[in-house]
PAZAPA-4460 file (N, C-alpha, C; in steps of 0.05 Angstrom, whole numbers, plus 32768, in hexadecimal, padded with zeros to 4 digits):
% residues 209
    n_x    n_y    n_z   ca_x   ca_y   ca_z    c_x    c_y    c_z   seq   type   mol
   7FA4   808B   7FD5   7FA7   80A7   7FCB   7F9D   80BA   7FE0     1      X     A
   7FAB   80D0   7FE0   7FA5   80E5   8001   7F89   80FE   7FF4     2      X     A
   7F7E   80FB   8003   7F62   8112   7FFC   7F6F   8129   7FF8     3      X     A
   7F5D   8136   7FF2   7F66   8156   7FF0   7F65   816A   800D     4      X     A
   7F58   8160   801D   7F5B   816D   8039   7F7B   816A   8048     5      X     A
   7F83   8159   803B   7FA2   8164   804F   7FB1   8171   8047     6      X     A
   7FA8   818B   802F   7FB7   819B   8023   7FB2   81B1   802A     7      X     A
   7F99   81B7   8039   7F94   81D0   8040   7F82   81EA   8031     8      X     A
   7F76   81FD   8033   7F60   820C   8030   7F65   820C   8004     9      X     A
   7F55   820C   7FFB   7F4F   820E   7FDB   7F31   8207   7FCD    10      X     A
   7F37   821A   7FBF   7F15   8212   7FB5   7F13   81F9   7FA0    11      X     A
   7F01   81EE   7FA3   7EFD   81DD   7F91   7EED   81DC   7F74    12      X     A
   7EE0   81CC   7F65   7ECE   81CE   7F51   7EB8   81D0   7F4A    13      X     A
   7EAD   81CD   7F70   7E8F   81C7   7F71   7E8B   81E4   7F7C    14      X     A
   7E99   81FA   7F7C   7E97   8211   7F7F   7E98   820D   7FA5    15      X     A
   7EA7   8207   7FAB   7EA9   8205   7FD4   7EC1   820D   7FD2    16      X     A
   7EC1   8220   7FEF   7ED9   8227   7FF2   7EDC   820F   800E    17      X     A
   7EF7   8207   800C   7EFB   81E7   8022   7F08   81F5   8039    18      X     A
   7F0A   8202   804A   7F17   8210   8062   7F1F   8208   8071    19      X     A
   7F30   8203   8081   7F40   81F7   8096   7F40   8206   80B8    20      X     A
   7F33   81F4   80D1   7F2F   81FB   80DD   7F49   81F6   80F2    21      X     A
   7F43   81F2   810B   7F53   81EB   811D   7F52   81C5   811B    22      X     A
   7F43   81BB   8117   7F40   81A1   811D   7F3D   8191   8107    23      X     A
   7F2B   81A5   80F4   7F20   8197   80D5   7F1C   81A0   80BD    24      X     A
   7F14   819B   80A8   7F11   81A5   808D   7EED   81AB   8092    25      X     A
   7EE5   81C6   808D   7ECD   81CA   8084   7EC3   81D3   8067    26      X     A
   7EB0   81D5   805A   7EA9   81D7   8041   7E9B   81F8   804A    27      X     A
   7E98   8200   8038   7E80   821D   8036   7E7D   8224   801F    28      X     A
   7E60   8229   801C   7E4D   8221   7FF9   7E5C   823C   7FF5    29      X     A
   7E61   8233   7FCF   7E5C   824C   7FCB   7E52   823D   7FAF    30      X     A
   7E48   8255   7F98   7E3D   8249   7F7E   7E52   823B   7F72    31      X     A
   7E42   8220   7F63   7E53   820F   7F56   7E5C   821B   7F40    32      X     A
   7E72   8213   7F34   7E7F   8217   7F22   7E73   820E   7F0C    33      X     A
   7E76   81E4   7F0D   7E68   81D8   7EF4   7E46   81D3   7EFB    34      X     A
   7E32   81D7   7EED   7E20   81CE   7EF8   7E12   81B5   7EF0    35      X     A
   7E22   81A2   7EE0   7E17   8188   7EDB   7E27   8174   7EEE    36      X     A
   7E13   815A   7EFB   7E29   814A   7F03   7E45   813D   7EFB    37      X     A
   7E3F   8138   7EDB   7E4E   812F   7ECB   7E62   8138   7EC4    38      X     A
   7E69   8159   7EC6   7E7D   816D   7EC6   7E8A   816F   7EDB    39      X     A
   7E7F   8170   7EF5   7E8D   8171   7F0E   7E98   815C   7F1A    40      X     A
   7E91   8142   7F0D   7E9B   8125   7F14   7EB2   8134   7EFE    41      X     A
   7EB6   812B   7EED   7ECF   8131   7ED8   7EDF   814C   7EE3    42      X     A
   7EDC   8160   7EE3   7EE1   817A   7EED   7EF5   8171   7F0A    43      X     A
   7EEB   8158   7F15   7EF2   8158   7F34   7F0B   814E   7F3F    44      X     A
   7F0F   8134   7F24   7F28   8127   7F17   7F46   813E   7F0C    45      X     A
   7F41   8149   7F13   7F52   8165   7F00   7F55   8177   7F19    46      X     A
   7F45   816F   7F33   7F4D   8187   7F45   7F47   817E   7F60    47      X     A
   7F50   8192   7F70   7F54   8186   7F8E   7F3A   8181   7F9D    48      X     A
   7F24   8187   7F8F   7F0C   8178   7F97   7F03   8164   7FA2    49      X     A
   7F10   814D   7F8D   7F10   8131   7F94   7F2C   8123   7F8A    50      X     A
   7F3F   8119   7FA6   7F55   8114   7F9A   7F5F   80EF   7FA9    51      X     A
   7F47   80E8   7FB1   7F48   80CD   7FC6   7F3E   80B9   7FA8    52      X     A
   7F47   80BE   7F94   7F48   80AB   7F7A   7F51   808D   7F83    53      X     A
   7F42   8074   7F8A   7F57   805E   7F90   7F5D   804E   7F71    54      X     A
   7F6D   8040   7F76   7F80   8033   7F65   7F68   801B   7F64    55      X     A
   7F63   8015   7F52   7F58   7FF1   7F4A   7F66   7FE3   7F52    56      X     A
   7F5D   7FCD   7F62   7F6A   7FB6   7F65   7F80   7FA6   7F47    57      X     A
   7F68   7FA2   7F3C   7F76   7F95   7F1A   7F88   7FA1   7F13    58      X     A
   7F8A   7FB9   7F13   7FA2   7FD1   7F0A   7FB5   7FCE   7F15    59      X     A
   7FB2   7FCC   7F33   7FCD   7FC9   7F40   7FDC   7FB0   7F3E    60      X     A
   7FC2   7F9C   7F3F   7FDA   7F7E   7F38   7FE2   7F7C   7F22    61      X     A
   7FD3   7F8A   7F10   7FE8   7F83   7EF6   7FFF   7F9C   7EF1    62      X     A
   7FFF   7FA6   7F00   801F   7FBF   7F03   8031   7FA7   7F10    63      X     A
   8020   7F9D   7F29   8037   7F90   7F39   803F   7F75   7F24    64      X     A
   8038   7F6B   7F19   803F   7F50   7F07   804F   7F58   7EED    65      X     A
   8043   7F72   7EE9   8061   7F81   7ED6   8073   7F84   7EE0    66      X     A
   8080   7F8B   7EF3   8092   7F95   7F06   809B   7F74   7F0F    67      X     A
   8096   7F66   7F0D   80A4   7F45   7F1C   8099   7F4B   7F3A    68      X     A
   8086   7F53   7F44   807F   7F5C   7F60   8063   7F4B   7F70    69      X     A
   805E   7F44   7F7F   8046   7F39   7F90   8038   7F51   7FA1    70      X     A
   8043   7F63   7F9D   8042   7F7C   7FAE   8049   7F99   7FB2    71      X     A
   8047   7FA6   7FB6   805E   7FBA   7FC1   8059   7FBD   7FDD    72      X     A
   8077   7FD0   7FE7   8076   7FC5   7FFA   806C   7FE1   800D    73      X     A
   806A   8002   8007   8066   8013   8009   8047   8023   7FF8    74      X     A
   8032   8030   8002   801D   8048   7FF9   801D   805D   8012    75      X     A
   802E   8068   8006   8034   8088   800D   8017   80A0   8007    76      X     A
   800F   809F   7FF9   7FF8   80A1   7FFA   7FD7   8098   7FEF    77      X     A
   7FD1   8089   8004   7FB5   807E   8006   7FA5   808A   8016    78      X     A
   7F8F   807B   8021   7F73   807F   802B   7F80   8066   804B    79      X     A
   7F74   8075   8063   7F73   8063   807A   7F63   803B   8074    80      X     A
   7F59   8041   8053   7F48   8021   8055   7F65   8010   804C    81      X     A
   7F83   801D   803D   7F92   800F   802D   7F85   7FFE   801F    82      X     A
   7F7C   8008   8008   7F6D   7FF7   7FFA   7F81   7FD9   7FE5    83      X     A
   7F97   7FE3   7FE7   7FAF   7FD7   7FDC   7FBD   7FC7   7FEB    84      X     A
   7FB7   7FC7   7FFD   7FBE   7FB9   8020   7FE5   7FB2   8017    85      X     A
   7FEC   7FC9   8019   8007   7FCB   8017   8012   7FC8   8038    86      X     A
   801F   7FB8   803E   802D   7FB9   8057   8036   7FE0   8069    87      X     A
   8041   7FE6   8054   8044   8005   806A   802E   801E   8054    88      X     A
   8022   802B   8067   8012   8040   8056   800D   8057   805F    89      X     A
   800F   8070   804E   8008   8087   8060   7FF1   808B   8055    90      X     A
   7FE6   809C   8068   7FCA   80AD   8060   7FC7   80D3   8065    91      X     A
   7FB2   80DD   8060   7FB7   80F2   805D   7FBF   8105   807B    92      X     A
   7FC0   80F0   8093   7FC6   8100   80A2   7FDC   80FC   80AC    93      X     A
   7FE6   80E6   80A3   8009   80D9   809F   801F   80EF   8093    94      X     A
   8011   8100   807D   801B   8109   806E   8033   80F4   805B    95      X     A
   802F   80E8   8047   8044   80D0   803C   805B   80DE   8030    96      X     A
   805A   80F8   802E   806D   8108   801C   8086   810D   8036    97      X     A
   8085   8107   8050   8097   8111   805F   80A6   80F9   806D    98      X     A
   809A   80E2   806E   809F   80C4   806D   80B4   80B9   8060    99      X     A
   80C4   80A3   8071   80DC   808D   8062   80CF   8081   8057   100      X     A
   80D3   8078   803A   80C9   8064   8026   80E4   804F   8026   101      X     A
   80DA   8037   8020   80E9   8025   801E   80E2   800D   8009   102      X     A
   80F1   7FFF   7FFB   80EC   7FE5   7FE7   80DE   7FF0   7FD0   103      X     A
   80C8   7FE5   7FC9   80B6   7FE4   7FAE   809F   7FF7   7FB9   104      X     A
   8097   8015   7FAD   8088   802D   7FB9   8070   8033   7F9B   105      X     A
   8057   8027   7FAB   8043   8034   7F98   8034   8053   7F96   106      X     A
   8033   8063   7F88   802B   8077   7F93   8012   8080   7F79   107      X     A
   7FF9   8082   7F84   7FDF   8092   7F78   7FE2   80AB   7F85   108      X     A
   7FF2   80BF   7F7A   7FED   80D4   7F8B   7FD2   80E7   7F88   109      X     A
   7FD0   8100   7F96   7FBD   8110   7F8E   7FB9   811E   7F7C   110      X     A
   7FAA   8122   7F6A   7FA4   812B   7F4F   7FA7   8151   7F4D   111      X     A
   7FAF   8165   7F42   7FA2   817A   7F49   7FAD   8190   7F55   112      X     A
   7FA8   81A3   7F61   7FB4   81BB   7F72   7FAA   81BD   7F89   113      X     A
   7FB4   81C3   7F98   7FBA   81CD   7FB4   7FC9   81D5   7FD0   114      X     A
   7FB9   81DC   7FE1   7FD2   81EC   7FEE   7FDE   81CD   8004   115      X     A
   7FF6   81D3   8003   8009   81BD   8012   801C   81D6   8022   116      X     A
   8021   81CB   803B   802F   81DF   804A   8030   8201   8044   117      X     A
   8018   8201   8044   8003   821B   8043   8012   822B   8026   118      X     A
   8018   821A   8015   801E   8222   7FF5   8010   821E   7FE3   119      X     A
   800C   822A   7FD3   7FFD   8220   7FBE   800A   8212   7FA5   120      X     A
   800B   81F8   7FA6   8017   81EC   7F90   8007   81D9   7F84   121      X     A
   800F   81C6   7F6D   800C   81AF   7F5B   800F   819A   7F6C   122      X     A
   7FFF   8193   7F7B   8000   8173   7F8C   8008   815A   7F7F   123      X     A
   8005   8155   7F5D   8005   813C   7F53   802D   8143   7F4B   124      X     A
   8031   815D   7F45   804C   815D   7F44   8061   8162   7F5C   125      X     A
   8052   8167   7F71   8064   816B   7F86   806D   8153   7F8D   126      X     A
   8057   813E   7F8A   805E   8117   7F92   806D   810D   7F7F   127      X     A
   8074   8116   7F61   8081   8109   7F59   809C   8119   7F5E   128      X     A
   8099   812E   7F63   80BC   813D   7F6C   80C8   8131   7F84   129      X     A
   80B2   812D   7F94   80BE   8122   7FB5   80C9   80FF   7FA6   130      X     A
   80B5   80F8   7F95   80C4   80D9   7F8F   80DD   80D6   7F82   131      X     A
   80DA   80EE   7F69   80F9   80E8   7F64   810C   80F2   7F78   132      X     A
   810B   8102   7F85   8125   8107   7F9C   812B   80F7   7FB4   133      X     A
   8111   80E5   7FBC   8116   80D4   7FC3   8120   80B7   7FB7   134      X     A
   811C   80B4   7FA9   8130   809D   7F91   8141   80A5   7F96   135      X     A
   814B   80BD   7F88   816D   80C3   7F74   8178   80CE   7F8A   136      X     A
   816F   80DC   7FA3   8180   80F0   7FAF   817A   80E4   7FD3   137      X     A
   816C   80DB   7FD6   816A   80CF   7FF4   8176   80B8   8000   138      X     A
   8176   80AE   8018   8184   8093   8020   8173   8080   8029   139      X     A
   8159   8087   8020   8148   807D   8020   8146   8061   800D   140      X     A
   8143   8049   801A   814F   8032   800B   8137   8029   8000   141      X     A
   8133   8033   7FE4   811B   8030   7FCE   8128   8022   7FBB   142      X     A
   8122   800A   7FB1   8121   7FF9   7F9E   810E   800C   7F7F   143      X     A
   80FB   800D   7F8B   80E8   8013   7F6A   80D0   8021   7F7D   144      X     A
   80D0   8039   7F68   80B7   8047   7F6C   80A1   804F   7F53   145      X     A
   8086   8048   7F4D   8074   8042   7F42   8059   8055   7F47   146      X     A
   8055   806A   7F28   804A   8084   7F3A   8032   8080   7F23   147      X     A
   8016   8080   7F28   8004   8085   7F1C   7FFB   80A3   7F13   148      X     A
   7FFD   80B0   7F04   7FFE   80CB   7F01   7FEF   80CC   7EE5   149      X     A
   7FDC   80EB   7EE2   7FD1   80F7   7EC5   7FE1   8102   7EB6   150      X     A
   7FDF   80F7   7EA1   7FFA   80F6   7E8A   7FF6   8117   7E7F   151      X     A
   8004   8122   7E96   800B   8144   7E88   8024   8145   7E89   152      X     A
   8025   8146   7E66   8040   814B   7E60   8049   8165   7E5B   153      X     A
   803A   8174   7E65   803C   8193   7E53   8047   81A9   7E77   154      X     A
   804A   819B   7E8F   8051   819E   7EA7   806D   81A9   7EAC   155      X     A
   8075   81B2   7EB1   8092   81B9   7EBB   8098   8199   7ECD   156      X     A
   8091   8194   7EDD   809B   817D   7EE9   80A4   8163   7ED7   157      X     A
   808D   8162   7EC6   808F   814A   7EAF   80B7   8146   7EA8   158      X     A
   80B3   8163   7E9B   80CB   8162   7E8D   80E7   8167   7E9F   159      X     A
   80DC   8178   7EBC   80F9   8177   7ECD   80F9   8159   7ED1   160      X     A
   80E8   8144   7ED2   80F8   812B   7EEA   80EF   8117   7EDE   161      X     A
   80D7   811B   7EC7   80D2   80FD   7EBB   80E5   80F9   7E97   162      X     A
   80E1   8116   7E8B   80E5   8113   7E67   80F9   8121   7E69   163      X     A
   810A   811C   7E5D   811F   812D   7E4E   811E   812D   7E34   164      X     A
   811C   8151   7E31   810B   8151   7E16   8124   8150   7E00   165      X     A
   813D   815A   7E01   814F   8160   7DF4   815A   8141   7DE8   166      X     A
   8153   812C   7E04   8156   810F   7DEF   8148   8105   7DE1   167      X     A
   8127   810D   7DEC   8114   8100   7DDE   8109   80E4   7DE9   168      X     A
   8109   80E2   7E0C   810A   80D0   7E12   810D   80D3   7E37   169      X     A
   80FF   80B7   7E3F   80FC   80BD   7E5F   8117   80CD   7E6C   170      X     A
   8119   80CC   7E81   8134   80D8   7E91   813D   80C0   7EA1   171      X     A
   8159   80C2   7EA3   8163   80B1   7EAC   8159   8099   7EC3   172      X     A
   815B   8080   7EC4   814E   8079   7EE2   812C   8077   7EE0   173      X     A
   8126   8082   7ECC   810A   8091   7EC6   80F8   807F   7EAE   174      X     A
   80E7   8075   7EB9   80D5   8063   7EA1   80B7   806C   7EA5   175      X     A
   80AC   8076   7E8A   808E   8087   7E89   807B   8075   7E73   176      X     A
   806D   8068   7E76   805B   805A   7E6F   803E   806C   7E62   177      X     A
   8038   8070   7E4F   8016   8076   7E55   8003   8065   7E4E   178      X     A
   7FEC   805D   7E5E   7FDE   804B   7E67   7FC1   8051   7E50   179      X     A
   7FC2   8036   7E3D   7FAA   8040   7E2E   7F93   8046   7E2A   180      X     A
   7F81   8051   7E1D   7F6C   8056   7E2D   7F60   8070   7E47   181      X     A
   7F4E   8070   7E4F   7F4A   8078   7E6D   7F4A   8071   7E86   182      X     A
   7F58   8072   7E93   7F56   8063   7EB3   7F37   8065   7EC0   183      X     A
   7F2F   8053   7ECE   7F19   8050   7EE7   7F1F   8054   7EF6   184      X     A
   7F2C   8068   7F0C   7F32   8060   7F20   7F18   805A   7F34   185      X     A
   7F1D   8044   7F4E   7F09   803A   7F65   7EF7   805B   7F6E   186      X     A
   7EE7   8051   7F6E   7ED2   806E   7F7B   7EC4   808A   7F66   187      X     A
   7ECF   807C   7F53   7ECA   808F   7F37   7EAE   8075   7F25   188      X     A
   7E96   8081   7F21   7E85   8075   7F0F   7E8D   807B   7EF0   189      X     A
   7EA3   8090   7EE6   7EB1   808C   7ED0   7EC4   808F   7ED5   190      X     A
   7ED1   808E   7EBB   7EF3   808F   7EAF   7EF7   80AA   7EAC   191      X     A
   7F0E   80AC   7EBD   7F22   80C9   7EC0   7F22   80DC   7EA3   192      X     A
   7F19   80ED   7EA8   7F1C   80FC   7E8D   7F38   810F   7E86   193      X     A
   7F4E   80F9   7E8F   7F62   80F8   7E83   7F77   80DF   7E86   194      X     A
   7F88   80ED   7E6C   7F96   80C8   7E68   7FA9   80CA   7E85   195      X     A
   7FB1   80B0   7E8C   7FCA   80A7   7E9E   7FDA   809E   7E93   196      X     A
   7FF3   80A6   7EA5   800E   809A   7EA5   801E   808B   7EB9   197      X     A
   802F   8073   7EB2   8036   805E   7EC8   8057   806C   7EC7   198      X     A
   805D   8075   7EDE   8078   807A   7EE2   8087   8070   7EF1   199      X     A
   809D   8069   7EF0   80B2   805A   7F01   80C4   8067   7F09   200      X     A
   80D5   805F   7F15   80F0   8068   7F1D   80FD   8053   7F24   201      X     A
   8112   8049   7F19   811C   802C   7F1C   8138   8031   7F17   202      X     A
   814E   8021   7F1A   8162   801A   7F19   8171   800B   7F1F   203      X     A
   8181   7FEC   7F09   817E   7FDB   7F0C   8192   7FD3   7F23   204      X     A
   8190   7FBB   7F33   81A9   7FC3   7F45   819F   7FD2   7F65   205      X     A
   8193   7FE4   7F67   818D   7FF4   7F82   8186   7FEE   7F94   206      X     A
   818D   7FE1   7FA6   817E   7FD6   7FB5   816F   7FB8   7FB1   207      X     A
   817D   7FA8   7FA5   8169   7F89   7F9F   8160   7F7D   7FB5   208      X     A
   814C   7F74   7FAE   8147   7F6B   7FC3   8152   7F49   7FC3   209      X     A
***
């Protein structure tokens, strides 16, 4: 999953403004927002503060053993450790959103808002917009793509590319899971204070391998 520094200048929760220099990301205090730890750990999950969330090991093999998979074969965005030890991987200075994806593609994207090509947008929906257009609309030879995401259904994105509300039901190509419970993700001492959703993009036939 890509930090929040390759998105560029925004404040965060811990009351810092994150600034962007010639070479690096610097921090500069300003008063915190939450002032308990316990709020700003939770608070941090929800915003571009802290967005290097890793995937559990257990979590991921049991996605991959749902899927008939030993693997995938693409993380578009991770951390330089690939904690998932996926054969091809970007990181945040890769940028994975501008990258050929190919075969079976796991993606933990970044949680939250921030600026990306000096805009200010929805980071966790900009990765699932780049995924579905890369599925449905690229030549990009993707088998199945597999998106760990916080189940906001109340998003404009949700409903352009995952729900179609008028059927009452995923969108075409389109399979949305929600995952019971609270997630852990790796590097978190609790559970995300919000639910997750397992999203796919599949279609049978595409590319088999």
């Amino acid at each position: 999953m890509s930090s929040f520094n390759s998105y560029g200048q925004t404040m965060d929760v811990f009351g810092e403004l994150i600034e962007k220099n010639i070479s690096n990301y610097i921090s500069v205090a300003r008063p915190t927002k939450f002032k308990t730890p316990n709020m700003q750990r939770k608070a941090a999950m929800l915003s571009s503060a802290k967005q290097d969330w890793q995937t559990r090991l257990d979590f991921y093999y049991k996605l991959c053993k749902e899927r008939g998979l030993d693997y995938y074969d693409v993380d578009p965005a991770t951390s330089e450790k690939n904690n998932l030890g996926c054969k091809i991987f970007y990181t945040i200075k890769d940028d994975g959103l501008t990258k050929a994806w190919h075969g079976n593609v796991f993606i933990n994207p970044p949680f939250g808002w921030g600026y990306y090509n000096n805009k200010w947008t929805y980071i966790t929906g900009l990765w699932i917009e780049s995924a579905w257009k890369k599925y449905f609309e690229s030549s990009d030879p993707i088998r199945l793509i597999t998106m760990i995401v916080p189940a906001s259904v109340s998003t404009k994105v949700f409903h352009k590319y995952l729900w179609d509300y008028e059927e009452a039901r995923a969108r075409e190509g389109v399979r949305v899971n929600f995952k019971p419970g609270r997630e852990k993700f790796g590097g978190s001492k609790m559970v995300a204070p919000f639910s997750t959703m397992i999203v796919d993009f599949y279609q049978e036939g595409k590319f088999p391998e």
